[in-house]
N, C-alpha and C positions, 0 to 999 in steps of 0.2 A: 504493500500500500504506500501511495505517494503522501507526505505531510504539507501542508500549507505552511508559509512563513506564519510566526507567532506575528508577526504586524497584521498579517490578515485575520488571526482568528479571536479576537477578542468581542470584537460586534455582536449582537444577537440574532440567533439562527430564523429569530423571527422576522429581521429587516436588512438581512444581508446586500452591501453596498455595490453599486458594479464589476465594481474591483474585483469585491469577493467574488461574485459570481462568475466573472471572465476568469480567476485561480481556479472556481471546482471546473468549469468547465474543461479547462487545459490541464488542468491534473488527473479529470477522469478520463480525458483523449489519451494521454501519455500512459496509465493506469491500461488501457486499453490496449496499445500500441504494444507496451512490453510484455504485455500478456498473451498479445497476439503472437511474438516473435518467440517469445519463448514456446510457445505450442508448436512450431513448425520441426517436423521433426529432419536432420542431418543427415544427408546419405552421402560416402566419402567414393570419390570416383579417382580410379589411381590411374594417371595414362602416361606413355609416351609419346607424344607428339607436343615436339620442341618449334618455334618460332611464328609463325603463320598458321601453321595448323593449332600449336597450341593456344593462338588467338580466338580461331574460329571454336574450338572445342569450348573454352570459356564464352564466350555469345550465346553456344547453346546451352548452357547449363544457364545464364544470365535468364534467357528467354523463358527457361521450363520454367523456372523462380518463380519470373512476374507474372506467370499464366495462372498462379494457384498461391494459396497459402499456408498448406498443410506441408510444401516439404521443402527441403535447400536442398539442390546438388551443389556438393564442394570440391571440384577441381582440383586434384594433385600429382603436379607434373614429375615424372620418379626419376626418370633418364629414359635409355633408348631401353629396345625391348627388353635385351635379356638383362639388365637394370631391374625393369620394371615386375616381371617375372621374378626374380632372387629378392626385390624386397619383400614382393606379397607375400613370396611363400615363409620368409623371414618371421613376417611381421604375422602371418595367421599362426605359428606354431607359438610364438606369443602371447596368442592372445589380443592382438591388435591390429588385425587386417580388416583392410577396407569391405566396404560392401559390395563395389565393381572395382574390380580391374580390366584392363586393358593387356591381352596376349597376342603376341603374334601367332601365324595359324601353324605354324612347327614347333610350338611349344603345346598343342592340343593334347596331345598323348599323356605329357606331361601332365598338364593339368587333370587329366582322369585318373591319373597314377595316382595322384594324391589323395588317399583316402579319406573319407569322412570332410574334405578341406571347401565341395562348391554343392551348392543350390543349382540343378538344372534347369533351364532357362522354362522347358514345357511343365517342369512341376511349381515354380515360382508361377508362372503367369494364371497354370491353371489353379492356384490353390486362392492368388489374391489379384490378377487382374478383373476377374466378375466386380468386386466390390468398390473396382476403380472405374465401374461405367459399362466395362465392354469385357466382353470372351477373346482369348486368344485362339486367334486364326492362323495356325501354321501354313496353309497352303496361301497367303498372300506373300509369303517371302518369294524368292524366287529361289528354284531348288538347286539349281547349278551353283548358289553361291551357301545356302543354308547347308547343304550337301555335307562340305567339310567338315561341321562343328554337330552333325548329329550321331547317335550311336547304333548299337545295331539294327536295330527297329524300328531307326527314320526319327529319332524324340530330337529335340533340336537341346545341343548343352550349352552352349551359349549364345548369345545375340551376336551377329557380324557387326561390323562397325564400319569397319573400314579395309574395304576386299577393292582389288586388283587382278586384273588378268592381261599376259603378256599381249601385243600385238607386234607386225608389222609397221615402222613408219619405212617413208620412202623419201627422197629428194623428188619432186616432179621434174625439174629444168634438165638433172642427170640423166634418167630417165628418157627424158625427152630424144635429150642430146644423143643417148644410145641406141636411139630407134626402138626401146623396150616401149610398145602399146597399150600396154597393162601389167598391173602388178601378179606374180605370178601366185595361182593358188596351190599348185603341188612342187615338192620338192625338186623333183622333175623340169619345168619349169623353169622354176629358182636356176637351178644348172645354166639352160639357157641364156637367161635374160642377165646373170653377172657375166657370162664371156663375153657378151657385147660390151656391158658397162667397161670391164679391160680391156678389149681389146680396142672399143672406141677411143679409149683416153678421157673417155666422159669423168674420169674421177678414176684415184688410183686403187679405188678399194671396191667389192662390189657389197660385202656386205660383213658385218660384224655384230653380237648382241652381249649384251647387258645380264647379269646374272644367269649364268652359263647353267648352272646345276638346273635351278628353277626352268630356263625355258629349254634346252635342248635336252633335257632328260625327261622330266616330271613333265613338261609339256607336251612334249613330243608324244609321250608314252599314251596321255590321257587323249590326244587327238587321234591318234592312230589304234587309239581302243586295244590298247597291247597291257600286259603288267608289269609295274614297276616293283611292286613285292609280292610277294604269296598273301595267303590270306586276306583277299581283297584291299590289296593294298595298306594291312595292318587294320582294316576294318573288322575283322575276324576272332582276331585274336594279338596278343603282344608276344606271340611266338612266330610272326610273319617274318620271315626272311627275304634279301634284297633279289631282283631276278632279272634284273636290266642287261648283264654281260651275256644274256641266252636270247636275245629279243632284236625284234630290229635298228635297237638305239644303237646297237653295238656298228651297225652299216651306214646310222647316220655321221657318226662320231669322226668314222670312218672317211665318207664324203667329207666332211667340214676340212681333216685333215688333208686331204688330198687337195682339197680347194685354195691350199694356204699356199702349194704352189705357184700360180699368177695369179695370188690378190682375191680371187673369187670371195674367199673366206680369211678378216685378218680379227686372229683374238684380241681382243680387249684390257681382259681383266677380269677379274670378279669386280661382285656388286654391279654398279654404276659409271666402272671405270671406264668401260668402251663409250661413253655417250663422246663427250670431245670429237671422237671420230667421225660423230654425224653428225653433231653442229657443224664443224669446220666445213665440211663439204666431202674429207676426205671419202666416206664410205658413203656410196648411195643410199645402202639400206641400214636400217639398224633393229635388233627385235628388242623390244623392252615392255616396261609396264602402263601398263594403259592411263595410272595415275599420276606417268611421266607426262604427260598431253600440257599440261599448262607448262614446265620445265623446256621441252622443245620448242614451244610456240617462244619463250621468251629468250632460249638460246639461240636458234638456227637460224640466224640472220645471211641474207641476201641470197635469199632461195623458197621456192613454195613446198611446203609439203605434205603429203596426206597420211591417211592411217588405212592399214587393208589387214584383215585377219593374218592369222599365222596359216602358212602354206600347213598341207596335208601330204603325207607318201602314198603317191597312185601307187605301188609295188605293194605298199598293207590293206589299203581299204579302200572302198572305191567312194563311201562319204564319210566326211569325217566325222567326230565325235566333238563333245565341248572342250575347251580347255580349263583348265581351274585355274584356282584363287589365291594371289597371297593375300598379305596384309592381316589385318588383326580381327578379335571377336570378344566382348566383353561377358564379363565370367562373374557369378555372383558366385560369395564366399559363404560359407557358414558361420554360426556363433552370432549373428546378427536378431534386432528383435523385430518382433510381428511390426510394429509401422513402419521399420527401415525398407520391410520386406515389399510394403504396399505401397513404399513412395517406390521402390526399387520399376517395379510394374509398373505404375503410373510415367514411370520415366522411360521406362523401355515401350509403352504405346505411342508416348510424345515423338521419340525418338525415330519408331517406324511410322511417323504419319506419312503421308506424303509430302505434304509442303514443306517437312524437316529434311524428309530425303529429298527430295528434289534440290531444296539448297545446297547441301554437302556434298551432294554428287554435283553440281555444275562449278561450286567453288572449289572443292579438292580435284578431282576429277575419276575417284574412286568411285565405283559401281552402287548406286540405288540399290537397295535390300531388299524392294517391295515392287512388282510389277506397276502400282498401281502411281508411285514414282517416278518409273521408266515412262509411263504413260503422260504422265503431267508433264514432265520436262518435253517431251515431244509435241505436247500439247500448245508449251508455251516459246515452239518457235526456237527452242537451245540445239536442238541436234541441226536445223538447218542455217541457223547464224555460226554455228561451230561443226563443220562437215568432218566426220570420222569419229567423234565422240560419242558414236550410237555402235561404232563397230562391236566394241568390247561385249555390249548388252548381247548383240544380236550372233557375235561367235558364242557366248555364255549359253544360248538361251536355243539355240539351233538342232538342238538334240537334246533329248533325256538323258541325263547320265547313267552310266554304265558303271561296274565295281571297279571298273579300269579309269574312270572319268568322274568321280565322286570327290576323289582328292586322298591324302595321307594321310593314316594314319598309325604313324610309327614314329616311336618312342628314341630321345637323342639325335632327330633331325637336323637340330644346327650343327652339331658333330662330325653328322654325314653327307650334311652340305659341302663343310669344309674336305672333307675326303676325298667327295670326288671333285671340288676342285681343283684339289691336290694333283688326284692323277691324271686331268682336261689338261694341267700345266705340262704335265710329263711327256702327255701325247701330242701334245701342238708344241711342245721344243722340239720332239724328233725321237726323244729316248726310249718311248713304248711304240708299243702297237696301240691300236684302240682297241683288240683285245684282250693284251696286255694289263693297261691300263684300268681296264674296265672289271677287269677279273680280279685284281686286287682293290680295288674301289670297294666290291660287292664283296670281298673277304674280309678287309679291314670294317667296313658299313656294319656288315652281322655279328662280328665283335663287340659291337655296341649295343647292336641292338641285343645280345643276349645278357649285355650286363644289362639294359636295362628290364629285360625280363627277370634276370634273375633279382631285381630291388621287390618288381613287383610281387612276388610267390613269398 
């Protein structure tokens, strides 16, 4: 309770003065106000996304705030992923972890490893979003990207957030200049259309990509409806084993390395290092992540250029299959109480509305969650003021997935990310074969993954 100053309160309550009256009024507003704030109840959201994104992610937490008054989201930026990962799981075995976090999608496994440690997202929503207005509708996600984060059953474990899928960019003027007419859709193709780019001198490189493991393995595999491990891709079981050195990636690895003698194919680097190459001009094409679109647009100066799917192998399939998703999926924790749990739902509806997704997908340029986003943005004119920003949706969405195209799930993934970039190094110096190479990838790879089976048992 708020007190009036003693100069206010000596007067009789029978003929209290303006003064007085303008005091209770503004005492019982303020009486109100902190009684109000104090009722709202805190839900702590852990992420990584550092600078511009970390701005926009605070806007939407701003937004859900002023839209209601029962709950705060509170924004806390932890580091990059696997930061943000080792604090949460820090801090829940504490006794002190958030209510959402933020995981990248090869810490999945991960996260179901830990026993007793998350809230699945269809048992949160079905137990407290009815009481927040509305029933939870799984089939409004779109499945090519929900795919990834659910378990054997199809139940969704956590909310996507912020999902990517490789593409094609290309230079057009290169292109041009090489007499290539179109961008090519099979690997096949691709062959083609870089020996012109060389041999034209249109550009001394024809093609190079960005996160090597991600797209020319785990993508490839998911396009061409092949297996990248046993047990549906770790979907099965945490006893799935790697199987990419028995498969046609082994033939792709192969061509790239063969390509690398006139330029057709020139590596990069991991991560993000190859981009430079196709800013500059040097490589016509470059395969990257579709949530690179704003990134290129503001690097690749004095040149036009478009976005086209990731080619397919006419030799595996005659159509292809989806590709999958990186990027992150927010994960409720356990040890939390009933209203954290109802604002948690309430944030996660806000969050998949459309007008939320349609924002975050046109300002990041990561994929919409919800068809009914995909829709809007379409609606409101963003895919034809920005041509090729519809591609990612529509290679995502162009097939049902398959156990081969569902996406990963296996345990120590950033691990054996790094592995086989390891051995992509070995084999684009000269010093493997791509069989070679590829066969100690997948020996070293199930090394890990039996250590991490055996944490699990």
């Amino acid at each position: 309770m708020r007190y009036l100053p003693a100069c206010l309160s000596h007067r009789s309550p029978s003929s209290p003065s303006p003064r007085r009256l303008l005091g209770l009024v503004v005492a019982t507003a303020l009486t109100t106000t902190s009684a109000s704030a104090m009722a709202a109840t805190e839900i702590e959201w852990w992420h990584a996304m550092g600078g511009t994104l970390g701005n926009k992610v605070n806007e939407i937490a701003d937004d859900f705030n002023q839209s209601q008054s029962d709950y705060v989201i509170k924004p806390v930026f932890k580091g990059n992923y696997t930061e943000t990962m080792t604090s949460a799981i820090a801090a829940f075995r504490a006794g002190k972890g958030p209510d959402i976090v933020q995981i990248f999608e090869v810490g999945t496994a991960t996260m179901m490893g830990a026993k007793g440690a998350i809230v699945p997202v269809h048992q949160l929503m079905a137990d407290y979003a009815p009481e927040q207005g509305a029933a939870f509708d799984p089939d409004a996600y779109l499945s090519a990207v929900t795919g990834y984060y659910t378990d054997r059953d199809g139940q969704m474990l956590s909310l996507p957030f912020n999902s990517s899928t490789p593409v094609t960019y290309f230079n057009k003027d290169v292109l041009a200049k090489a007499g290539v007419d179109s961008v090519p859709t099979t690997w096949q193709e691709m062959d083609d259309a870089l020996k012109k780019v060389v041999d034209s001198g249109a550009a001394e490189c024809g093609l190079t990509t960005t996160w090597p493991s991600w797209v020319m393995l785990e993508n490839y595999s998911a396009r061409n409806d092949i297996p990248f491990a046993s047990k549906a891709n770790g979907f099965a079981g945490v006893d799935a084993r790697l199987e990419f050195n028995q498969t046609a990636v082994v033939d792709q690895i192969q061509r790239l390395d063969d390509w690398q003698a006139d330029n057709r194919f020139v590596y990069g680097g991991r991560y993000d290092d190859a981009a430079p190459k196709f800013y500059s001009g040097e490589c016509a094409m470059m395969m990257g992540s579709s949530a690179s679109y704003a990134g290129v647009k503001e690097s690749a100066k004095g040149f036009e250029f478009g976005v086209a799917p990731l080619p397919y192998d006419a030799d595996v399939i005659d159509t292809p299959q989806n590709s999958i998703i990186g990027g992150a999926s927010l994960w409720v924790l356990t040890g939390q109480e009933d209203d954290e749990y109802r604002g948690v739902a309430k944030f996660f509806q806000y969050l998949s509305s459309p007008e939320v997704q349609a924002d975050w997908h046109q300002f990041t340029g990561y994929l919409p969650i919800t068809t009914a986003a995909a829709e809007l943005t379409r609606e409101q004119g963003f895919y034809a003021e920005h041509p090729g920003t519809d591609v990612a949706i529509t290679q995502m969405t162009s097939a049902t997935p398959t156990e081969n195209s569902k996406g990963l799930r296996l345990g120590n993934m950033v691990q054996i990310r790094d592995v086989i970039n390891e051995e992509l190094e070995q084999i684009f110096s000269g010093d493997k074969s791509a069989q070679q190479g590829l066969d100690e990838a997948v020996e070293r790879g199930n090394a890990l993954l039996e250590k991490f089976a055996r944490r699990q048992g």
